[in-house]
Each structure stands twice: as C-alpha cells, then as structure tokens.
N, C-alpha and C positions, 0 to 999 in steps of 0.2 A: 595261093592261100595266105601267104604273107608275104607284104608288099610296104616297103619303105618310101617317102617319098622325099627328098630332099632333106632327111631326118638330121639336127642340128642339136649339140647340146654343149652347152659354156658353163665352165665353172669360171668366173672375172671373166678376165683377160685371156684365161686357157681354153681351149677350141677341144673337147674329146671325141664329138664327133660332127665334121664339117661337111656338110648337101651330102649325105649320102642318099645312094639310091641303089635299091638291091630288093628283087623278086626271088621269091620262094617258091615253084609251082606243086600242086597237090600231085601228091605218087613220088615227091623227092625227098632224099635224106641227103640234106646242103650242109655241107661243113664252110663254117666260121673260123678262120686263122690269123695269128698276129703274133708277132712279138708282144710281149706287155709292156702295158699301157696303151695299144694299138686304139682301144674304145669296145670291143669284144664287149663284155662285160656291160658296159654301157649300154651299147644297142639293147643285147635281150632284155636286160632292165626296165628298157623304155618299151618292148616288143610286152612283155608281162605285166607294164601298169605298173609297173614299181617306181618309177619316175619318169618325170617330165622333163618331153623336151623343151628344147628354149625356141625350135621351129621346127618345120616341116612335119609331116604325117605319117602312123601306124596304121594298117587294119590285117587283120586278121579271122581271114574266113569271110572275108566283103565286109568285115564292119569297122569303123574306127576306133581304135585303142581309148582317143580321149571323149570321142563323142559317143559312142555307144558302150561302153566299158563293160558293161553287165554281160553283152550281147558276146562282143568279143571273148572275154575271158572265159563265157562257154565253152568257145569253141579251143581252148587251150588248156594243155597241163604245162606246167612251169618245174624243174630242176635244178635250181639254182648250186652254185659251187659251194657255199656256205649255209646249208640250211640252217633254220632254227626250226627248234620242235617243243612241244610244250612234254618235259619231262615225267611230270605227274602222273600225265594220262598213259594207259596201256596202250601198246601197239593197236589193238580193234578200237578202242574208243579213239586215238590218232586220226584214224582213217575215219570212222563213224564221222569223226567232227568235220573234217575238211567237204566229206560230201556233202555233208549241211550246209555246206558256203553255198553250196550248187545246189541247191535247195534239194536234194536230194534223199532219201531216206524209204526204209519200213526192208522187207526180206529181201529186194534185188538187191538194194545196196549190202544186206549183214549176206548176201551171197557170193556179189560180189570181194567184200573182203575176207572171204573162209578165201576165196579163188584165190587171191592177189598173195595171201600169208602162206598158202601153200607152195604155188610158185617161187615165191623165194627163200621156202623154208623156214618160216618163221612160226608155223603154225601153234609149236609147242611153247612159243613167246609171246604168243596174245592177249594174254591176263598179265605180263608182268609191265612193271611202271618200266616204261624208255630211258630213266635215267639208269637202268641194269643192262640198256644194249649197247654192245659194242658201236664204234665207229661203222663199221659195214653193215652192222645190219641198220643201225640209223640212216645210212645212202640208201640199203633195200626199200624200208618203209618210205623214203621219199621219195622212191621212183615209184612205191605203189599207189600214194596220196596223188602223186603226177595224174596217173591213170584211173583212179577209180568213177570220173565220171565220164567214162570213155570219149574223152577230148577228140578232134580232129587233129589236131596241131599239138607236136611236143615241142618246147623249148627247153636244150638244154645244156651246161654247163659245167665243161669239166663230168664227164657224167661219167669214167670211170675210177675215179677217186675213190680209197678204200675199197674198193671191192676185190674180192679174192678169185682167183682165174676162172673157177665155175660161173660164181654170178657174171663175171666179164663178160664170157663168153654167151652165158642165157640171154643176156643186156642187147647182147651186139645179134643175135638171131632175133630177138622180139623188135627190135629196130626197123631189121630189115624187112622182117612178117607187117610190121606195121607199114610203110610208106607201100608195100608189095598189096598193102587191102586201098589203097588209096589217101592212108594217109600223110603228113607231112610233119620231118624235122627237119629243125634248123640248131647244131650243133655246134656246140663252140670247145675245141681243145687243142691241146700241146703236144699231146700224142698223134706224131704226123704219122704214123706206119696205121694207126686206127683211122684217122680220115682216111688215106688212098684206101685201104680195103673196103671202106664203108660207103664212102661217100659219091654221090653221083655226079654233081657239082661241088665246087669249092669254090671261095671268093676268099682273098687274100690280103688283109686292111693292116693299113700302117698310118701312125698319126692323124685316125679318126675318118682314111679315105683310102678305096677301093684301089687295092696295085693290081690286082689282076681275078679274073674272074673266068669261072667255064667248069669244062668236064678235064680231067689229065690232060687230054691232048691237046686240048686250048692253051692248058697251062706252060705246058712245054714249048707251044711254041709262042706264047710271048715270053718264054724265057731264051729263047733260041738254046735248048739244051738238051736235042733227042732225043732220047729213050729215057732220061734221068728221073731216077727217084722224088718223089714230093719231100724230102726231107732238101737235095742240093737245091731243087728247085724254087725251095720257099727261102734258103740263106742266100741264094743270088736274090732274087729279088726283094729281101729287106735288108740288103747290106750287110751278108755273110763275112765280110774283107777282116770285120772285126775279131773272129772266130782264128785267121793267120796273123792277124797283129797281137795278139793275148800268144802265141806260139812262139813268136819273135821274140818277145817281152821276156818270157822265162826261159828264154834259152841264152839271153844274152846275158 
C-alpha cells in the first residue's frame, strides 16, 4: 500500500534521504526508527505530499504521491509530530473543515464526527474554540481529523506525544483494529518498547539509509544478538558505543 522507490531528498550539499527503498504491505502496522536526524520525518513528509522529493518515487494505495496527488491523498490520513490547527474554529467545525478537503460532507460526515468526539471524549468540547484545548486533546482532534474520511493508509508521527495512558492505550488498540480490517500504518517513533509490541515489521534508517529491515527475528539476527530487546538492538546497530563513552566521560 506504500511503496518508496529509490526516494532521494537534498537540502545543498546535505543528502537526508539517499535511494531509499522501502514497501509497506496492506494488513501491516511498519514502524519507522532512527536516531535523529536519520530522515524519519522527511520520508512521511514526502509520503503525505508535504514535500518534494529531489528524486525517486511515492505511491500510495497504487497511485503516485506527485503525479496523482489528489488520488493518493484519499487514500491517506496524515499525523504529523507537530500539528497546526486553526484555533478559532470549534473541535466539530475542525473536523467539519478537514473533510471538506476530501470533499466530503452533509449527516455521514456530522456522524461521523459525534463518533470520532465521543471516542476520544471530547464530546462536551465540541462547541468550544481549540485555542481552550489542551495539548492532548489537540493530538486527540488530530488523530480524529487523520480518520474522519476513513483513509486506507495512516501515516504517522510520533503519535503518542501528549496523550495521557487512556487515550495511549485506546490509540495503540485502534491501530491494531485498524491494520487487523486490512488496513495499513507506517509509524514513525522513539518509543522503542511501543514499536516491538505494536509493530509487525520495523526498518531501521540511519543517515537517510536503510540499516536493517524485517519482523524481530530478522532484526535480531542481522544484529547477531538472540533473544535481545529492540531497544539493544537498535543501539548496536546505530552506534550504541556512544551511550559507554558519555559513561566513561563522567566518571572520569
């Protein structure tokens, strides 16, 4: 369902993300991991039409990011780590607005969002202006604006930032409900104990290029490290060394 193909993006002289190549299949929730600066961030960027690459290709859902865009971005809801939200408007007119992107509208969508506002409790904040919600519940309304026009594909970023253990934990079961009906995320965070429980595949990018790719088991053994955690596993293979030399440093 999403499919990179030799995806290339230069800021000058800086490379953040060099021939990448990396498949998504439908029914998987794929975590995205790096160190920062890895290119993370970059990718979904280019995966959601927020920018352009300098080469290679997107599609999403059989269609291409830059050449079908309209097509594509149907088939996607976007998370980003940093949203923006237009403060003014109430949580319902929020959401009201975004499905309009998606030409959407009239009682399935104001059904839709009674659903969406209940689900994450927000119901009795629906008349008020967004510049009175909190941080969490501005991530709630953005994971609902994600979904309101029941995308195929979620991309998303950092996605549990702010959120407090209830919604966490609702987040991390609709995740799983969702790739479990056939559809597909592509996940990007820091929280490596939330990837290994979640994630089916994981790809592991450093300096803009693929260090290791697969299910756990895969990963363990291109790390040659048994039974080991995805936390040792990911500091051996981005150059964990650094982690006992900061240990060295302040002991000496």
């Amino acid at each position: 369902m999403i499919q990179l193909k030799n995806l290339t993006k230069k800021y000058g002289d800086f490379t953040a993300l060099g021939a990448l190549n990396l498949t998504v299949p439908r029914g998987v929730l794929y975590g995205l991991l790096g160190p920062n600066g890895a290119g993370k961030t970059t990718a979904l960027r280019i995966i959601a039409g927020i920018l352009q690459p300098s080469s290679g290709s997107v599609s999403v859902g059989g269609f291409d990011v830059q050449a079908e865009s309209e097509r594509a971005k149907s088939k996607l809801g976007y998370i980003p780590d940093r949203p923006f939200i237009y403060e003014k408007l109430t949580g319902a007119e929020f959401l009201r607005f975004v499905a309009g992107l998606y030409g959407q509208n009239g009682t399935d969508v104001d059904r839709r969002i009674d659903e969406l506002l209940e689900v994450w409790e927000l119901t009795t904040w629906r008349d008020e202006l967004l510049e009175a919600y909190s941080h969490g519940m501005r991530q709630k309304l953005i994971i609902s604006s994600a979904l309101i026009h029941r995308p195929e594909v979620i991309v998303v970023d950092e996605p549990l930032v702010g959120l407090d253990p209830k919604a966490a934990r609702l987040l991390k079961d609709l995740f799983r409900g969702f790739v479990a009906r056939g559809g597909t995320i592509l996940m990007s965070t820091h929280t490596l104990e939330v990837a290994e429980a979640l994630c089916d595949r994981i790809a592991i990018i450093q300096a803009g290029q693929i260090r290791a790719e697969g299910t756990m088991d895969d990963l363990r053994e291109e790390a040659q490290s048994g039974d080991a955690r995805l936390e040792e596993i990911f500091l051996k293979l981005t150059g964990g060394d650094e982690v006992q030399e900061l240990l060295e440093v302040l002991g000496s």
